[in-house]
MARVEXVEX-774879 format. One record per atom (N, C-alpha, C, CB): residue in one letter; x, y, z. Coordinates in steps of 0.02 Angstrom, whole numbers, plus 50000, padded with zeros to 5 digits. Glycine has a CB too. Layout:
N
AXYZ
...
//
This chain:
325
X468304791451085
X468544789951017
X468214783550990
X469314789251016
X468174778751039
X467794771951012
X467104771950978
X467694767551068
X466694776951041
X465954778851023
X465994783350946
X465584784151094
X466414787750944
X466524789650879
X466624784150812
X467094793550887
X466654782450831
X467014774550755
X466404768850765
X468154768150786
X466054768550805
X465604763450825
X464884768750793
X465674761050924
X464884776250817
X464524777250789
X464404777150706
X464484781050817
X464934779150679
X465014780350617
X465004773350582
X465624784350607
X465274768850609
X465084762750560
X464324759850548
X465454756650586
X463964760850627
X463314761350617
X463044765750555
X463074763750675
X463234770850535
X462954775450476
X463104771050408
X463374783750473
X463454768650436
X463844762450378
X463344758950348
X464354756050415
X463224755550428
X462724750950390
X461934750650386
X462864745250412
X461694758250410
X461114761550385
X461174760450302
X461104769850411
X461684764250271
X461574765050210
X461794759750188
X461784770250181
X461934753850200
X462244747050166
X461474743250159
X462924741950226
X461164745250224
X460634742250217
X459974744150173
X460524741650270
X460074753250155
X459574754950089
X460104752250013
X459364765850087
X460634749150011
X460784748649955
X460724740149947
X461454752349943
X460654737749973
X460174729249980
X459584730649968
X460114724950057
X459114735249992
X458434735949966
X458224738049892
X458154740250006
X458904741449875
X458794744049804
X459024736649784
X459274751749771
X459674735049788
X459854725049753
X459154722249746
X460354717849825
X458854720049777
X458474716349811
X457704718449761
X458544718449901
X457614725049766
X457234727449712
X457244725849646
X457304732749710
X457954727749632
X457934724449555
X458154718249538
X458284728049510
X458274714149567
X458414707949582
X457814703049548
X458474707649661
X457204708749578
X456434705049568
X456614704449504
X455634709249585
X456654709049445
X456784708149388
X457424706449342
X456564712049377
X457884710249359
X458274709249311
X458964703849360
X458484717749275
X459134699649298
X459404692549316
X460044692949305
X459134686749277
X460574694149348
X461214693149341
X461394700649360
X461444690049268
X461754704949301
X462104709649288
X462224712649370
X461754714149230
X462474707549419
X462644711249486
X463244716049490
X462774706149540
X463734715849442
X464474721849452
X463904727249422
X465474720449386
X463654727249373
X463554734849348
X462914736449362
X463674736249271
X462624733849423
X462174736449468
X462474739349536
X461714731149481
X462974736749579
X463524740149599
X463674746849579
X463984736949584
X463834747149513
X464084750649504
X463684757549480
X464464747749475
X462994757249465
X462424761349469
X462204764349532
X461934757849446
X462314761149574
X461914761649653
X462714767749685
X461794749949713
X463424765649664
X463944768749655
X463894774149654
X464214767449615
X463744774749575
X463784779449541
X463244786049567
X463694776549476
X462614785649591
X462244790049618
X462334791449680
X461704788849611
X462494787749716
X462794789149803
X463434790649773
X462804781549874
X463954794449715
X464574797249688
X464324804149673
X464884793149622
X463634805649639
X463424812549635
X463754810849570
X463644819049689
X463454805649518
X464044806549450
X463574804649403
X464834801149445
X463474803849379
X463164803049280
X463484796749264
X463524810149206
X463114792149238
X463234785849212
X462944785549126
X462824780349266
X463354781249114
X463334782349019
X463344773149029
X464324787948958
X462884770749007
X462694762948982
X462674760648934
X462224760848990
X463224756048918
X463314754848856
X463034747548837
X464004755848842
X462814745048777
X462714737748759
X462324735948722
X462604734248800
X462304731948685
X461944729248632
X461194731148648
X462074721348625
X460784731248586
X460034731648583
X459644722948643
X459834731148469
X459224724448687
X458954720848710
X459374715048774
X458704718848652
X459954721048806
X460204717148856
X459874722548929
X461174716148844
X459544723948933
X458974726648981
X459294735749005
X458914719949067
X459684740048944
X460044743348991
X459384749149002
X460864746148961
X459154750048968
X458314754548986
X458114753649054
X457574751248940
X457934746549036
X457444743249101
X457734744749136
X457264736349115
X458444743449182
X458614743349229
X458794750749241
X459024738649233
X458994755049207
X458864761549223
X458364765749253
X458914763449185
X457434761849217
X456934764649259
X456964760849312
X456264765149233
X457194755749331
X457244754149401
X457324756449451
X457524751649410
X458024758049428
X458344761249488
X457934769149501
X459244762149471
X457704771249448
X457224775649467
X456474776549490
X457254778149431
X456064770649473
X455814767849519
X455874765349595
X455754764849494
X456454764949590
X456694762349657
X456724767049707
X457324759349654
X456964775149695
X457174778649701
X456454783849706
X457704778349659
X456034785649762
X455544791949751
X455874799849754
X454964791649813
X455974800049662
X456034806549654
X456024807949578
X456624808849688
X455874811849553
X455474816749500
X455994811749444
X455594827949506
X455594807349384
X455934807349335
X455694806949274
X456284803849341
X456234807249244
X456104811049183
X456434808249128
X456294817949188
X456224805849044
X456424802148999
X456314804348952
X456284797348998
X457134805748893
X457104808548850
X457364805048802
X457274813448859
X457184802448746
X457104797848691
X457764804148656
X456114796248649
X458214801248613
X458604806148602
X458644805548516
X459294805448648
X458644808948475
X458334807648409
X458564813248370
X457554807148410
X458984811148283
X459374816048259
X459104822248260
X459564814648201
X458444824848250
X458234832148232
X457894832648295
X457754833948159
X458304832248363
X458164833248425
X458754839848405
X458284826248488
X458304846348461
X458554851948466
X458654854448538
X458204855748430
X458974859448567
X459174858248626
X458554864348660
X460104859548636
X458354867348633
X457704868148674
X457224862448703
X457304871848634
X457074856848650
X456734850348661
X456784849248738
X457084843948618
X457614849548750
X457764846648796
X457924850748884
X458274843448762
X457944858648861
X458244862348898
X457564866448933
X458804866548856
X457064866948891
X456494870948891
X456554877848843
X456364872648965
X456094881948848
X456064888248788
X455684893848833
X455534886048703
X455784897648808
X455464906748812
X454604906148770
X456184914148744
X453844906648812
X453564906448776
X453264912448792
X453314901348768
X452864915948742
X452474922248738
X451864920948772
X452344924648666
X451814923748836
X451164922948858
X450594930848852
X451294920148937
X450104929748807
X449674935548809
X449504938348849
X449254935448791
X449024936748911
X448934938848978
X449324945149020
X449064933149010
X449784940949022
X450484946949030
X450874951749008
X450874945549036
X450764948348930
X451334951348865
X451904950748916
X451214961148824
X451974945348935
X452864944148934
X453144937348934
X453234947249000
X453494935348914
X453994927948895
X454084923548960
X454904930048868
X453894919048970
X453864914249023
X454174908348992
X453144912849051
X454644907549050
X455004900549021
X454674892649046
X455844900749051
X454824889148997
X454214883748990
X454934879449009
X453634882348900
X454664874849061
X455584870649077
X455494864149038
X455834867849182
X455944861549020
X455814856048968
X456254850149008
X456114858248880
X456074845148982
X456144839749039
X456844836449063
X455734833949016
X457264840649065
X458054840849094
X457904842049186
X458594849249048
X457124845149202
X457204846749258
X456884842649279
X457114852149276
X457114837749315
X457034833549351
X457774830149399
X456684829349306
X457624825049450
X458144821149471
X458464815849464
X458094820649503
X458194813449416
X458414807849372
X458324806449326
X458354803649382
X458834806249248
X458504810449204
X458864804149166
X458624819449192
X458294800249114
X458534795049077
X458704797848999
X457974788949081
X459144798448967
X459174799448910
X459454793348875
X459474805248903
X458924790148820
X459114786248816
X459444785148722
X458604782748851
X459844782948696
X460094781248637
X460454789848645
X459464778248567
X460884790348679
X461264797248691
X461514800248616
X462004795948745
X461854794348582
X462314794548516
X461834797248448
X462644785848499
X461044796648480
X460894797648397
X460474805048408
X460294789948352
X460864809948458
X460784818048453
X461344821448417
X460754821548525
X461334824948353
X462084828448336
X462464834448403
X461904833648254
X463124835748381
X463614838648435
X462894844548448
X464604842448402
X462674849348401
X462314855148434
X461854853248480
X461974859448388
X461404848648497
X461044844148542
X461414841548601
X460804838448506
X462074839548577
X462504837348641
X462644841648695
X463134835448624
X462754848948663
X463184853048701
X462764856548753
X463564857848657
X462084855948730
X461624856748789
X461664853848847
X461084855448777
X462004847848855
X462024844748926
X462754847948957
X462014835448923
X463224850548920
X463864851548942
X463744855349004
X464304854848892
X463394862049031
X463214865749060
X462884860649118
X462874870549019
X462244858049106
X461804854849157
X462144849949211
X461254850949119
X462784846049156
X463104838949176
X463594843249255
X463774834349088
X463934846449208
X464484848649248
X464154853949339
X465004854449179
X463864858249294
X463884864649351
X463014863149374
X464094875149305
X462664857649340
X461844859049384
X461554863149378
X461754859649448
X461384866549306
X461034870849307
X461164872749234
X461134875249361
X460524876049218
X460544880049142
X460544887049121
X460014878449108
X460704891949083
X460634897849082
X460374897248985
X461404902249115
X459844900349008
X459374903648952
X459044910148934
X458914900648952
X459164913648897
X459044920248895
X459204925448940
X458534920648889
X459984922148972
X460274927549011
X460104923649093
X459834936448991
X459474919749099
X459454918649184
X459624911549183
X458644920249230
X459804910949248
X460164903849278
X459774900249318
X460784904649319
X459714894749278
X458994889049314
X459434884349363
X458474882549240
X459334884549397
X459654878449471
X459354871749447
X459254880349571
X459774864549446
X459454861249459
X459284857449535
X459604858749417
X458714856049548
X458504852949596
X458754845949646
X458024852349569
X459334846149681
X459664841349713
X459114835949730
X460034844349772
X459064827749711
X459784824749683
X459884826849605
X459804815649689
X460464827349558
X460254827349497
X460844823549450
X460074834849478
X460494818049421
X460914812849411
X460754810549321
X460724806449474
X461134810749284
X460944807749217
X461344801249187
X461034813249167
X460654795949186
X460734789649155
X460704789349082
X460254785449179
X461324789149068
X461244789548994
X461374780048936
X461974796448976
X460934780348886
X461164772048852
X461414775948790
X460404764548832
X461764768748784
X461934770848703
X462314764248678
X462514778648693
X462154762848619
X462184755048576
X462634753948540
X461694753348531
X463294751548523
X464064750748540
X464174749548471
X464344744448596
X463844745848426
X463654743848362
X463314746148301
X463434740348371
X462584748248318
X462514750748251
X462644757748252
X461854749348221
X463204761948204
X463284766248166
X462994772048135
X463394763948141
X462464769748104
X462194770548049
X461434777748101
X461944760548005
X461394784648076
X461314789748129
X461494788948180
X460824791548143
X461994787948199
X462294790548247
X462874794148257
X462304787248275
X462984799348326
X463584802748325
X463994802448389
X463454809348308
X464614801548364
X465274800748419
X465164804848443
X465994800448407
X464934804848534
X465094810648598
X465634814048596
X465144808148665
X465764820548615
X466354825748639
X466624822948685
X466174832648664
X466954822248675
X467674821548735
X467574824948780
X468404823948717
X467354830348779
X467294836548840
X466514831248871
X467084848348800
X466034829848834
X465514827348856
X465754820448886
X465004827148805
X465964816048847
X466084809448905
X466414810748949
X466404803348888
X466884814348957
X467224814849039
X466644819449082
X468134819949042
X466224819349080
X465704822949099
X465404815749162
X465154825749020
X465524810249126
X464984806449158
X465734800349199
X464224802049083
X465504801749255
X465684796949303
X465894790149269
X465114796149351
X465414786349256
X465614780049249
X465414776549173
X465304776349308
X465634775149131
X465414769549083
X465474762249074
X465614770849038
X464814761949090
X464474755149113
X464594749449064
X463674755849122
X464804743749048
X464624740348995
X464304734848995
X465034739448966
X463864734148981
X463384727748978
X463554721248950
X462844729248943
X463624717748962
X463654711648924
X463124705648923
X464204709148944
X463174702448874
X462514695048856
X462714692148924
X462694687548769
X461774689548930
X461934683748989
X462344676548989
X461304681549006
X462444674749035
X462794666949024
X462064663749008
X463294662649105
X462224656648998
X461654652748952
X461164652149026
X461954643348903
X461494651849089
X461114651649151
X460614657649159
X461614651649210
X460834662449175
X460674668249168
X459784668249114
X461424671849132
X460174668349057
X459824668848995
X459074661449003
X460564667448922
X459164658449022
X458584652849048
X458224654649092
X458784646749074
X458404656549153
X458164658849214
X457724667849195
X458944658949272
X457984669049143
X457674676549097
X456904675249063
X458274678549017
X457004669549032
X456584667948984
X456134663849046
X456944663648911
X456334659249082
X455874657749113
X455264663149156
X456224653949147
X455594665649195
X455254672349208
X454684674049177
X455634677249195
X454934675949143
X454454682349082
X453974678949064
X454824685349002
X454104671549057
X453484664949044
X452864665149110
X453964655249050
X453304664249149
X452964661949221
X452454669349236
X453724660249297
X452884678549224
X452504680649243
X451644681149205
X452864685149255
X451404682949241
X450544684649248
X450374690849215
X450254685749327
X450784696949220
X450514702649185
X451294706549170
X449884707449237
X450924710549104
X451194713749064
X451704717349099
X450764717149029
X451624723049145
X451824728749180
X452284725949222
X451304732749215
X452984724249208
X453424722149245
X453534727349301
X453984720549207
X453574733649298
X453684737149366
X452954740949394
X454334743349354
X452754735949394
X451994739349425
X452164739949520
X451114731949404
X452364732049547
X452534730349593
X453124734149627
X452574724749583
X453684737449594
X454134741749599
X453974745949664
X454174745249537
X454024745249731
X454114753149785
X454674756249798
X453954752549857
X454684764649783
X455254766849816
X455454763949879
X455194773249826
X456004762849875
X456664762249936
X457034768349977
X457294759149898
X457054773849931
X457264779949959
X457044785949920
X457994779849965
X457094789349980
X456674796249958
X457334801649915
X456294800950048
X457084805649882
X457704809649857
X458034815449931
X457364815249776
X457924814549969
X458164817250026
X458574813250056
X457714819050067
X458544806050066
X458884798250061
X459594799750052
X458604793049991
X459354801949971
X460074801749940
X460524808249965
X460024801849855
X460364814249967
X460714820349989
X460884816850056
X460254828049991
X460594813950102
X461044812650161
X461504806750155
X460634811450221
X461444803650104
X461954796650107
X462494800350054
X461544787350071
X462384803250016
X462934807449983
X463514808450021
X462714813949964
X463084812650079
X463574816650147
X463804813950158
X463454819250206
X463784806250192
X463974800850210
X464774797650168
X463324796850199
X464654798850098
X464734795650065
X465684797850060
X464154796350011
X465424806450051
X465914810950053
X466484812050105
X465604815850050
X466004810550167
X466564809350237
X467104802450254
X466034809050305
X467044799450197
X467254792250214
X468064793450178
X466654785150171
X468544790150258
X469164790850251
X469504789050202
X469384788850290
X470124789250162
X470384789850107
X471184790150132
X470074795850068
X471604786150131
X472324785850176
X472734791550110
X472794775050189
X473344794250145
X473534798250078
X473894794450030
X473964804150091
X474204786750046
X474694780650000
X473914781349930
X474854768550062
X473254778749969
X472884777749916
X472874785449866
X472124775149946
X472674791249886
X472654793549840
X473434795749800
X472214798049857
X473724795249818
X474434795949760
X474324788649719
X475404796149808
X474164783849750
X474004778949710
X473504779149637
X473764775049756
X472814783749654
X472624784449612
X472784789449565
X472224783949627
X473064794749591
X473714798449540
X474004794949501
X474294801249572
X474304790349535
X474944786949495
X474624784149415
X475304779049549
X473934780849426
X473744776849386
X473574781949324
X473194772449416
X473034788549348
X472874794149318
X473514795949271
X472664799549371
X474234796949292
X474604800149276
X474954794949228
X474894803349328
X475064790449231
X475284784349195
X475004782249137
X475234779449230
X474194786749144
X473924786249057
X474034789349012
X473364786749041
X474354794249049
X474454801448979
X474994800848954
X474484809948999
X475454794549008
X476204794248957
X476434787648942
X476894797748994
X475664782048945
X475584776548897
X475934777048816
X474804775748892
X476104771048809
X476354772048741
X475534770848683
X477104764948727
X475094766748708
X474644764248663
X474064767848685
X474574756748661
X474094774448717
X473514778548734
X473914789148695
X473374776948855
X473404791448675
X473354795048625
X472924799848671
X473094791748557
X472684798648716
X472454801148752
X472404799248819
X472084801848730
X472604802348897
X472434799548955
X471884802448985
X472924799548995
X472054802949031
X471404803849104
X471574810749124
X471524797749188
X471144814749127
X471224821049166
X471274821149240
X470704824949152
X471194826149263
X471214827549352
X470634825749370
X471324835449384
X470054828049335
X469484827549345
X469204818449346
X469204832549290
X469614812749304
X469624806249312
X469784803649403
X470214803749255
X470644808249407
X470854805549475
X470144808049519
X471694809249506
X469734812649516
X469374814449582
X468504809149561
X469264826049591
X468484807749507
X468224801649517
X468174796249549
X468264800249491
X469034796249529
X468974787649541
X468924787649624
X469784782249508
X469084794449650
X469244793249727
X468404793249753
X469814800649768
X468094796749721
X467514798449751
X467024790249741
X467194806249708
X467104787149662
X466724781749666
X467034775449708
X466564780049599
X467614775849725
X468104771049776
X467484773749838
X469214774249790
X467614778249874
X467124780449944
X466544778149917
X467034789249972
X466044778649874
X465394773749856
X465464770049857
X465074773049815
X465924763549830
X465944757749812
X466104754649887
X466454756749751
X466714756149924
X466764756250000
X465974756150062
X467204763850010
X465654762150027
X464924763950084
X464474757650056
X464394773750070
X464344755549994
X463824749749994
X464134743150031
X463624747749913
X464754744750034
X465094735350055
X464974737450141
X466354732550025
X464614742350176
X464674741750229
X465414745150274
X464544735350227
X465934749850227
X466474750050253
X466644758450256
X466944745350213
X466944763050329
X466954766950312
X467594770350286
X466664768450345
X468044766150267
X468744767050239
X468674764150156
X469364762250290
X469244766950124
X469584765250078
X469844759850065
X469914768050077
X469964754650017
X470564751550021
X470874751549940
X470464744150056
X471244746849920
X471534749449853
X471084743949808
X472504748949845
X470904739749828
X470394734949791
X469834739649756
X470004729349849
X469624745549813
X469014747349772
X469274752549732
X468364749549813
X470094755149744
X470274760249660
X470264755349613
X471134764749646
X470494747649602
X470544745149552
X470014742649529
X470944741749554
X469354740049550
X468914740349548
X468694744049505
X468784740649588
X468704751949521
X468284755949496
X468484760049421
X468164760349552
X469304760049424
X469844762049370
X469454760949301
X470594756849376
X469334754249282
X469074752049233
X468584757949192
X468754745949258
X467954756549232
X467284762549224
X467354766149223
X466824764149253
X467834771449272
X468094778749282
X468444778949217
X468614780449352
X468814775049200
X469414776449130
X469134776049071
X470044771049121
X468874770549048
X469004768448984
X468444772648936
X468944759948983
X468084778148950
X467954783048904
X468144788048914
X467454784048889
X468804789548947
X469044795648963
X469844795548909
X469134796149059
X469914787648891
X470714789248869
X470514788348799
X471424783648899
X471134789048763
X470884785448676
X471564783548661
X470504791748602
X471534777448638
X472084772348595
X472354777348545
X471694764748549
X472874773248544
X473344776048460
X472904772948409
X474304772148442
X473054776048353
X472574772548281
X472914764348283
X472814777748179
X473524763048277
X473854758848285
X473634751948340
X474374762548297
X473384755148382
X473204749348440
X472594748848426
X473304750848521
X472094754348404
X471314750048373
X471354746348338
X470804752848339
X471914747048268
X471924742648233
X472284734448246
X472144746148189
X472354737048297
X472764727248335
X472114725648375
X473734727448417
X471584729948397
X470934726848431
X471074727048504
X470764718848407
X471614729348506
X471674733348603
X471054736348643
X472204741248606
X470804734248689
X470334736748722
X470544742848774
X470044731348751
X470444749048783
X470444750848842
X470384748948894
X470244753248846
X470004744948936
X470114738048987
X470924737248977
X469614729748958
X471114735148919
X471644728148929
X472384734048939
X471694720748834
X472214741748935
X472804746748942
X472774746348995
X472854753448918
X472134748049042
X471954750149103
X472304744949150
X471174750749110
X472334739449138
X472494733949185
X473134733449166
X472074727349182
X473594734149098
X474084736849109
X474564738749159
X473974739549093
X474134747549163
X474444753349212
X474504747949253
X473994760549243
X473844746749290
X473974746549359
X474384740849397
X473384746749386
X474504735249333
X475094730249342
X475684731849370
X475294728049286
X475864738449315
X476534741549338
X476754746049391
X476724744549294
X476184746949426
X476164752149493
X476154748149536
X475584757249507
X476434748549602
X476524746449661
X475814747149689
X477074749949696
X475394740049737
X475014741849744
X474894743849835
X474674737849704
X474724749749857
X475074752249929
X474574745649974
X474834763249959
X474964745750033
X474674740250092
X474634744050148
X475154733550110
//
């Protein structure tokens, strides 16, 4: 039984130690934002879709091709733009003469890491193309069903502020994505140590220097990993409790589905495997609650208009819940 637990923590810290190489990678470049790099590295050892939110020019692009850089496996970037159509994105039926028959041309959804970036400025008929890919991994077009290719993960940005073409995601679509990331301005430290940089470097091509860290085979086995990692049953009623406590908030109009609670459990076991640990504890549900929640619920009209954050419900709940030991 010992060699069993001795072995397994070793697996521990195999993969603790490719998720320092990815840190460590982007570290070279991008300055600070360590929780919601966590929480990226999370989020793909979760098997989940990340949605990045934040002002124009707080690096959420950059650090997205990073991690795919970081990462050797097939990717792929799709600029997302109002009279974007979902063939653009899905691929199409083309007429090939030779044959006289219709060959499907795959359009750049097929890949393993798939950046779409400014998500908000595709209308709903553009959106609903991912509903299918996000959820079940795969597309059906003209009757046949395209597999996607394991790992398959979508980094999505989108800019919190300007308005003006752009369109509010489906509800059915944001609970689609694991985690929403939020970016914030650097501290004035941060922001010096940025600018210095960019001075000091020598050439243009900030990720020239960039080597994969892991192969996309990497990830299918640290997934496994990821998935086997213990979970006591106090914690998950715990994360029930919290799940269940949003839908009968007074200042939420909307809560968390089932599909939130098996989030949050699954990015808790990620967040757990990078710290080196092969258990649970309740630090990393609260931890993770935040990101898992706050584009899954929606305020009363009443509480937007008082300037209530989702955050400030979320921490709420979990005030009022017992937290298990």
């Amino acid at each position: 039984m010992e060699n069993e637990f001795f072995e397994q923590r070793t697996d521990m810290s195999k993969l603790s130690k490719a998720v320092e190489q990815i840190k460590a990678t982007l570290a070279t470049i991008i300055v600070g934002q360590h929780d919601s790099i966590d929480l990226l590295v999370a989020g793909i050892l979760a098997d989940g879709h990340i949605l990045i939110e934040g002002v124009p020019g707080v690096a959420k692009t950059l650090t997205a091709k990073l991690i795919s850089k970081a990462i050797d496996a097939q990717y792929s970037r799709i600029q997302f733009t109002p009279d974007l159509m979902p063939s653009d994105i899905l691929g199409t039926s083309v007429f090939n003469p030779k044959s006289t028959e219709f060959e499907f041309k795959r359009g750049p959804i097929f890949g393993n890491i798939i950046l779409i970036d400014e998500i908000n400025r595709a209308p709903a008929k553009t959106q609903s193309a991912l509903f299918e890919v996000m959820e079940e991994r795969q597309i059906t077009i003209d009757g046949h069903s395209y597999k996607m290719q394991e790992p398959f993960t979508v980094l999505a940005t989108q800019n919190p502020v300007e308005q003006e073409g752009t369109y509010r995601l489906p509800e059915a679509q944001l609970d689609r994505f694991l985690f929403k990331i939020e970016i914030k301005y650097p501290t004035l430290e941060e922001e010096i140590a940025i600018i210095t940089r960019q001075h000091q470097q020598k050439t243009t091509d900030q990720l020239s220097h960039i080597q994969p860290v892991l192969t996309a085979a990497d990830i299918i086995e640290l997934r496994q990993q990821v998935k086997a990692l213990h979970v006591e049953a106090k914690l998950l009623e715990f994360t029930a409790k919290i799940v269940f406590e949003s839908r009968n908030h007074k200042s939420l109009y909307l809560g968390g589905s089932p599909r939130a609670s098996l989030a949050m459990i699954n990015a808790a076991k990620a967040l757990a495997a990078i710290s080196g640990r092969d258990f649970v504890t309740p630090e990393d549900i609260i931890y993770v609650a935040a990101p898992v929640l706050r584009h899954r619920i929606m305020l009363t009209p009443d509480k937007e208009m008082e300037g209530v954050s989702p955050d400030d419900v979320i921490a709420q709940i979990i005030q009022k819940i017992e937290v298990p030991r």
